[in-house]
One Martini backbone bead per residue (centre of mass of N, CA, C, O) as a GRO file, in nm:
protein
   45
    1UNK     BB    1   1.971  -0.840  -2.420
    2UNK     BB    2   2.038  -0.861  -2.130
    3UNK     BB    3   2.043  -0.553  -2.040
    4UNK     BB    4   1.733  -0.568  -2.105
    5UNK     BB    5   1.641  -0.773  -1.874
    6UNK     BB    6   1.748  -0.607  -1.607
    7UNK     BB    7   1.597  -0.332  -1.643
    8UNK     BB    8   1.306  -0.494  -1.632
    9UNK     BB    9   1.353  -0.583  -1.367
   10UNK     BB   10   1.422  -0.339  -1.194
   11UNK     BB   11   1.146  -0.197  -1.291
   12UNK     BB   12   0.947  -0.424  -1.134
   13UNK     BB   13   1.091  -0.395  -0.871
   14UNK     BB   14   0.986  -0.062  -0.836
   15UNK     BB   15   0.671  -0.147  -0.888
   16UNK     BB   16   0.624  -0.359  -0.658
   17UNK     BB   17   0.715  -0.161  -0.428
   18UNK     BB   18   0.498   0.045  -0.464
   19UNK     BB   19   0.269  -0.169  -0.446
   20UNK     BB   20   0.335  -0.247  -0.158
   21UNK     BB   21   0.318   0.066  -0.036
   22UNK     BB   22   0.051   0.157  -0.055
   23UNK     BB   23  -0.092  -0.131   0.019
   24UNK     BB   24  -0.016  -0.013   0.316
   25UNK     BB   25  -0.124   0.244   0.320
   26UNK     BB   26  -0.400   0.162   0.283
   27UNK     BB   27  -0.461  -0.015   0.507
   28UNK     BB   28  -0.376   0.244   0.711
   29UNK     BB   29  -0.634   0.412   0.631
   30UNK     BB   30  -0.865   0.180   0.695
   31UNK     BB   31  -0.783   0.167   0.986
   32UNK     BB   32  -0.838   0.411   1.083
   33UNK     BB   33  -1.137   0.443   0.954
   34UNK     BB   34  -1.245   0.220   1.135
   35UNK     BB   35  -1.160   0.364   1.421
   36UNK     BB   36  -1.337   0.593   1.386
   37UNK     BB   37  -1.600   0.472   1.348
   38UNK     BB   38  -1.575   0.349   1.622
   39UNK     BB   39  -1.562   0.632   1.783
   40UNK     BB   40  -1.805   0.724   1.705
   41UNK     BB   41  -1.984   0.500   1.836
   42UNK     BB   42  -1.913   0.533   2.107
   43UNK     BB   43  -2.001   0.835   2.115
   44UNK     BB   44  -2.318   0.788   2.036
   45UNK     BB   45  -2.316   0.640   2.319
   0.00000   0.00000   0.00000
């Protein structure tokens, strides 16, 4: 049973870090397209 306990955490732990790296990565293409969007303004300008 411990050993199955372990593996959970294990596995909790690298699904964890995935999501925490995707939502990084989200954020980081929404600031892009916010930037792209005010760049465009500008412009239009």
């Amino acid at each position: 049973m411990q050993k199955r306990c372990v593996l959970s955490e294990k596995k909790n732990g690298v699904f964890l870090k995935e999501i925490t790296r995707l939502k990084m990565k989200k954020m980081k293409e929404s600031k892009v397209e916010r930037g792209k969007s005010w760049i465009d303004k500008v412009v239009q300008f």
